[in-house]
N, C-alpha and C positions, 0 to 999 in steps of 0.2 A: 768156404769162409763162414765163420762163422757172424750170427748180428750181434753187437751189442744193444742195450737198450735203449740207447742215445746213440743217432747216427755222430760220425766222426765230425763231421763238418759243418753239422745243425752245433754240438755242441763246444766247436770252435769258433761257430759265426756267431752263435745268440752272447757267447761268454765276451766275444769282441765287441759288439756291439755296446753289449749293456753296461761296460765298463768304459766306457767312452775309445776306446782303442782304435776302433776301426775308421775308413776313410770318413770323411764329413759328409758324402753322399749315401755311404751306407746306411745309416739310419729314414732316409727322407723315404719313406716307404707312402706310393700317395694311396690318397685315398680309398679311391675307387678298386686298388689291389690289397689293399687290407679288408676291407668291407668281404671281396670277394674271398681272402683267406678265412675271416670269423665264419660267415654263412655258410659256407660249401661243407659236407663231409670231411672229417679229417684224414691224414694219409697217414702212412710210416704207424709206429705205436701208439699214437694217438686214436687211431680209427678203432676203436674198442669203446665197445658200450653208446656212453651218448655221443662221443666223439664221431663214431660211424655217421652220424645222424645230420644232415643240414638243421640249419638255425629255426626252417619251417616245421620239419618233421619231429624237431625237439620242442617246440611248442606244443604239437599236437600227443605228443606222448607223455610229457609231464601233465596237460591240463589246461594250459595256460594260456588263454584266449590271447593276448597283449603282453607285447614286450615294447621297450622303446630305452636306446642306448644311446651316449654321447661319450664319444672319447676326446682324450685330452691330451695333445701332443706338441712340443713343444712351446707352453704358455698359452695353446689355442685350442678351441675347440676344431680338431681335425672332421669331425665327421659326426651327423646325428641322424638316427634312423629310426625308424618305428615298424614293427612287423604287427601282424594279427588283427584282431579288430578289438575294438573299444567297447564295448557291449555287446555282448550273443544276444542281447534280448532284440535289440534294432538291426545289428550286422554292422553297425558302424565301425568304418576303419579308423585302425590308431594311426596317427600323425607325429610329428618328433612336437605339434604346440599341445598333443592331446594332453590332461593334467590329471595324475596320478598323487595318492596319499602318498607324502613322502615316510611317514608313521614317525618311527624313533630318529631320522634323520633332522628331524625337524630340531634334535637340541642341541647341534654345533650351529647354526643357522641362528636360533636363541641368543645362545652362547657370545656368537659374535655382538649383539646386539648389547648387550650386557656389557662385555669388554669395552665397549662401547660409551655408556654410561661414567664407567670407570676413568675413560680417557677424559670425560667431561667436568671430572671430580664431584660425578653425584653420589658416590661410595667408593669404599676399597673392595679390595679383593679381600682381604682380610678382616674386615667392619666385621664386628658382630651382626649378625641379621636382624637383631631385635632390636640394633639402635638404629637399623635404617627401616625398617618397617612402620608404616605410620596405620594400618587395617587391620592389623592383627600381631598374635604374640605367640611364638614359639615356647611352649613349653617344654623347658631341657631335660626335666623327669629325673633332676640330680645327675647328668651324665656331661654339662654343659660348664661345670666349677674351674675347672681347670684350663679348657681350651670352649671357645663359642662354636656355635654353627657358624659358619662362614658362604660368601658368594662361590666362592673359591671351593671351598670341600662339597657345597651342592652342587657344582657343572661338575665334578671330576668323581660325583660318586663316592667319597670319602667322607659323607658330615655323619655318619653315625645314624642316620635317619633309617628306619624300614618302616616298606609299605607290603612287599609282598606279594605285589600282584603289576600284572599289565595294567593298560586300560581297556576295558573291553569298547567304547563307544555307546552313543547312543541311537535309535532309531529315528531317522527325521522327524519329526513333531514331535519328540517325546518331550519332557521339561526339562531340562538342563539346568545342571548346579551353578552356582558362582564358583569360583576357585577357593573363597573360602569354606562354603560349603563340600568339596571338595578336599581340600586339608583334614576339613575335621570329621568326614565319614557321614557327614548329614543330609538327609532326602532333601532333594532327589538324587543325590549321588549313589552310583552303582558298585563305588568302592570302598574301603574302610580307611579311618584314618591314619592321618603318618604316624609316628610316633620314633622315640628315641629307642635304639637297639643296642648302642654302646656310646661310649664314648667318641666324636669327631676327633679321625686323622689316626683313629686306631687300625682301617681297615678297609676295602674297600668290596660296598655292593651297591649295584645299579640298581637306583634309586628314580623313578620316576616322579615319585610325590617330591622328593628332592629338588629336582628341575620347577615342578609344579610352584614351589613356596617361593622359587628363583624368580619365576613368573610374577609372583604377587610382590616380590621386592622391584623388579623392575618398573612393574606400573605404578607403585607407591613413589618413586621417586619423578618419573617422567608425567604424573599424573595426566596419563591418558590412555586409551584403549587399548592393550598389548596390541595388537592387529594393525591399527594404527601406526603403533612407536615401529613395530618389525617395518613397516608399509617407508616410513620418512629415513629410520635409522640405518638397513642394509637393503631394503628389495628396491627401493629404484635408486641408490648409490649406485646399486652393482647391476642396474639394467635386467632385471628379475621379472623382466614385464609379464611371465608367467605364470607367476606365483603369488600366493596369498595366504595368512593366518587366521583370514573370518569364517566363520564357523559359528550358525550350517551356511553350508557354499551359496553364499548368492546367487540368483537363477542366470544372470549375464557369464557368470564361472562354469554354473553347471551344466551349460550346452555343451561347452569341452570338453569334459571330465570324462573318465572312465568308470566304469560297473565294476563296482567290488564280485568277485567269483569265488568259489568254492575252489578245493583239493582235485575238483574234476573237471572243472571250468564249468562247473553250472552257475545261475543266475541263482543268490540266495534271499530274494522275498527284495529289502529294500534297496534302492541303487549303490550305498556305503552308508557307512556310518558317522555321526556327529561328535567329535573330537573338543568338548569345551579345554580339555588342559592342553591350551594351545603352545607351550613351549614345548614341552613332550611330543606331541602327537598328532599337532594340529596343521601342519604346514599340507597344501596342495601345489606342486610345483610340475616340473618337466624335467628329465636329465638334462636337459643343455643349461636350465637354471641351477641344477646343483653344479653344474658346471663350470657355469662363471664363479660362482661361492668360493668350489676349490682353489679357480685358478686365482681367484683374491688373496686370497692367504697364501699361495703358492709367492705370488710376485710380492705380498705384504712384507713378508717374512724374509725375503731378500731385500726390501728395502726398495720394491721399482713400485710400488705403487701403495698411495694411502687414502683410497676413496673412504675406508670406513675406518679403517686404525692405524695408526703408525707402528713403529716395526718393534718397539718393543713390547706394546702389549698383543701385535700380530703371532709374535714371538710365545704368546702365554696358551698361543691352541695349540702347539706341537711340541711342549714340553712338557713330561708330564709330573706330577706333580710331586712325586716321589712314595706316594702309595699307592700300589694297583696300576691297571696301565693305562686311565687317563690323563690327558692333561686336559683345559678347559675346554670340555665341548666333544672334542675327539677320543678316541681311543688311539693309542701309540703303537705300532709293533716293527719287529724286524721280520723281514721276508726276505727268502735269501740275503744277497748283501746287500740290500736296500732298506731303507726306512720310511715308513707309510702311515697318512696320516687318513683313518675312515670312522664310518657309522653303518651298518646298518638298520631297517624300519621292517616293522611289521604290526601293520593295524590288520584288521577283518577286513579280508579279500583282498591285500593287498600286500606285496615285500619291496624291497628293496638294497641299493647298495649304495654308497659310496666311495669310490678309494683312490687318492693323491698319492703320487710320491713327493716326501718331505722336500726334496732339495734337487730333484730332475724334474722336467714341467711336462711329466706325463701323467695320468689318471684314466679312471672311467667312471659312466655311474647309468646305473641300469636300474629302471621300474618296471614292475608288471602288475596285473590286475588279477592275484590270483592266490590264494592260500599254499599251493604249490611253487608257485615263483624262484624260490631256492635252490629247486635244482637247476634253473633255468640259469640264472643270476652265478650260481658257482662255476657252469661248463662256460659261458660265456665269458669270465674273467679269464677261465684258463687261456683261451682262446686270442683275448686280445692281449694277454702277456706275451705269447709266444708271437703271436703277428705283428708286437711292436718291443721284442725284446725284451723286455723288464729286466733288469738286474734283482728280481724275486724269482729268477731262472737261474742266476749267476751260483755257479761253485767260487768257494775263496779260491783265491789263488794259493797252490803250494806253495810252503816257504821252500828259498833256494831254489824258485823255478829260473833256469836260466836259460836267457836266450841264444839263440842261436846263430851264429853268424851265416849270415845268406850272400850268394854274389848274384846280382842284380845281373842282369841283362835286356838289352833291347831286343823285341821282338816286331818285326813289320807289322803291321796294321792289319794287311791281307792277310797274313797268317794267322793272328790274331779272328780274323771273323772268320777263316772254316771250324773256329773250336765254338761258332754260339750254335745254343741248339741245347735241346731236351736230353739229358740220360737218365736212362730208368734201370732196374732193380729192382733190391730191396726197398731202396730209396729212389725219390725222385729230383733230381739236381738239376736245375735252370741257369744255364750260363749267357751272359747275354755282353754284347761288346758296345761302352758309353765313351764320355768324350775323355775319361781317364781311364781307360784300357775296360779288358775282361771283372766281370764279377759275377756272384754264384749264387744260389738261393737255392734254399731244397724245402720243397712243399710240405706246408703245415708246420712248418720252423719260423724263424726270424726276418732279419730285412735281408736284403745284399750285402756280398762281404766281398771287401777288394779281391783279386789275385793278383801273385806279382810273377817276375819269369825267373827261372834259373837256369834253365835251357828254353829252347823255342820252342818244348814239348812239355816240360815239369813246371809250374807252379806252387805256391806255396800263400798260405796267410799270413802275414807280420807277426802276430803274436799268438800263432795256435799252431802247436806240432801237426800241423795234417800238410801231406802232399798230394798235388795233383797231377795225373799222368796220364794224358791224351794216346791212346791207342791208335795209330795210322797202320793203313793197307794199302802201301805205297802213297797217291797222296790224299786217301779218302780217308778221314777220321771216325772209326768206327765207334770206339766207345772213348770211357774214362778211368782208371784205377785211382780209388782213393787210398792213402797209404796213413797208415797212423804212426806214432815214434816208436812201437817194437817191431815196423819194419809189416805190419799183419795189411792186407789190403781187400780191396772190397770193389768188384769189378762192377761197373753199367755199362751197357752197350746205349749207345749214338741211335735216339728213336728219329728216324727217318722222315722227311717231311714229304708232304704229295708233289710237291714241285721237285724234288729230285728223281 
């Protein structure tokens, strides 16, 4: 037999699952066996490269002293964990409250707080910036005659603005700009100022200074501390008890916090850096706090919940805005057949992730303490797609796939439980018998997928051509034949347990 590169049955459980198809218990994959699927070695085609590698051993190889993840499963934070430690300099361990530079994540987080404003009628989305500015004045450089800079085109990246550059931070005690200092490229600011590149809603580039000038329209109007408005407006709406925008980290924060690292996980001179362009790059939070964030806008956005906005301006972060592929706050994409609403951050020593699905109430979001972080943060998404399905695994469906008419049978119960048990191979297939018959799993795949009987020995999935065929030797079940629809099959033999 030959392997394909997707087992039969991974690729008929994870497409079941993640299309909603499969039983209701299918998907409820708990905790404590997801955790154990992301951590462990991967198996099957997966185990290549870093996938061979546990969650531990891929820390220690990329670099990356601190990780710390929070998935999001069903509307809920399923699960939050923290690996590695929090500083090489002391040994201290990370914890799922230790508190991480969110960096660029920090300006859908913004974003929302702005939307915000909008709901309050202290501007539009569409204002010109310079009528609601009351500190300072955008000069359009002649590229502003026909259309303004807008609230709107600076969260979504499209006002025409370039700056050019990250922010690099500053060193703790250093002087720190104001934000208008800041705008306008004047010491002590380490970076140049914004200025006009084209015309707003011509185009779109990620614009930091953008976000930044966004920043000084939100204080102008709320007239009070950005750090502050984020602190009343979204962080203890949404129960964010872990997070903050003040900047440098108050010393009560920075017991918490973790050591910005190097590419190699060394310690690089000061503990992080000082972030004054606090809508960009300033936020310090935890993955379970981006967490709640997403799942806000997850439920916002459906209309079950409006701690911070109601659902049509919830409605304006996952739309985007028809240039480029933000909308305000987020970047928009399609992955597989799903649509996902993320950010990620990258300050000095520090990366990160966020990523929601638009309209199923799953996500994740991972930070690390480490210039290398990304590779860490990439294998670990793959990971928890496949451990909880994602339909960014799903193929479309063929057109003219048609189904197949199946004849259902009853199968005794006792019959039923000499088929649970381990088969191995190429692949490793998990059958196990619940209180609605047999179901399947194959390691380093998806959740469980119903079976149903067609004989007392042949099985089948509702809606994936694969068959199951229980091999007996008289009445001892030695293995399993998986069978695909050109009839091609893939045998495991029945791994034996110490008790028989």
């Amino acid at each position: 037999m030959h392997r394909r590169g997707f087992s039969w049955l991974l690729a008929a459980s994870v497409y079941a699952l993640a299309a909603g198809l499969a039983s209701p218990d299918a998907r409820a994959v708990p905790p404590a066996v997801a955790q154990q699927r992301i951590e462990a070695p991967q198996t099957g085609e997966f185990a290549e490269g870093q996938g061979a590698l546990s969650v531990t051993a891929l820390l220690e190889q990329a670099g990356v002293p601190g990780l710390s993840v929070a998935v999001i499963q069903d509307y809920q934070i399923h699960w939050a964990k923290a690996y590695g430690v929090a500083d090489v300099e002391t040994g201290r361990t990370a914890t799922a409250e230790t508190l991480f530079q969110a960096a660029s994540i920090s300006k859908p987080v913004a974003a929302m707080a702005s939307l915000k404003a909008v709901q309050d009628g202290k501007f539009g989305l569409h204002d010109d910036v310079n009528e609601i500015l009351t500190s300072w004045h955008l000069d359009g450089e002649g590229m502003t005659v026909r259309r303004p800079v807008t609230p709107a085109a600076l969260m979504s990246h499209t006002s025409g603005l370039g700056d050019a550059f990250g922010f690099p931070g500053y060193a703790p005690g250093d002087p720190l700009p104001t934000t208008i200092e800041i705008l306008e490229g004047a010491a002590p600011s380490n970076v140049q100022r914004i200025f006009m590149e084209r015309e707003p809603g011509e185009a779109f580039e990620y614009s930091g200074g953008g976000v930044t000038l966004q920043q000084l329209v939100l204080r102008d109007v709320r007239q009070q501390p950005f750090a502050r408005i984020m602190r009343e407006h979204v962080l203890d709406p949404l129960a964010m008890r872990h997070s903050t925008y003040e900047q440098p980290l108050p010393a009560e924060w920075a017991a918490t916090a973790a050591r910005a690292h190097s590419d190699d996980g060394q310690a690089m001179g000061p503990k992080w850096h000082v972030y004054p362009e606090l809508a960009a790059a300033g936020l310090w939070t935890t993955p379970s706090d981006l967490a709640r964030f997403a799942i806000e806008v997850q439920q916002s956005i459906r209309g079950e919940s409006n701690r911070v906005l109601d659902l049509p301006h919830a409605r304006r972060m996952v739309t985007p805005v028809g240039v480029g592929p933000y909308a305000i706050g987020f970047s928009i994409q399609q992955d597989g057949q799903g649509w996902y609403f993320s950010h990620g951050g990258a300050n000095w020593g520090f990366r990160a992730t966020l990523v929601a699905h638009i309209s199923k109430g799953y996500g994740v979001a991972v930070m690390t303490n480490s210039e290398s972080g990304g590779k860490v943060i990439n294998e670990l998404l793959k990971r928890v797609q496949r451990a909880y399905a994602w339909d960014a695994l799903a193929e479309p469906v063929p057109r003219g796939y048609r189904v197949v008419e199946r004849r259902f049978v009853e199968v005794p119960r006792s019959v039923l439980a000499r088929y649970a048990g381990v088969y191995v191979g190429e692949e490793t297939v998990r059958v196990s018998l619940g209180e609605t018959g047999l179901s399947a799993s194959v390691d380093g795949g998806g959740g469980d997928a119903r079976l149903y009987a067609s004989s007392p020995t042949e099985f089948f999935l509702k809606v994936a051509p694969v068959t199951m065929e229980f091999m007996l030797e008289g009445d001892v079940v030695v293995g399993m034949l998986l069978i695909d629809p050109a009839g091609e099959g893939l045998l495991l033999e029945r791994e034996v347990a110490e008790a028989e």
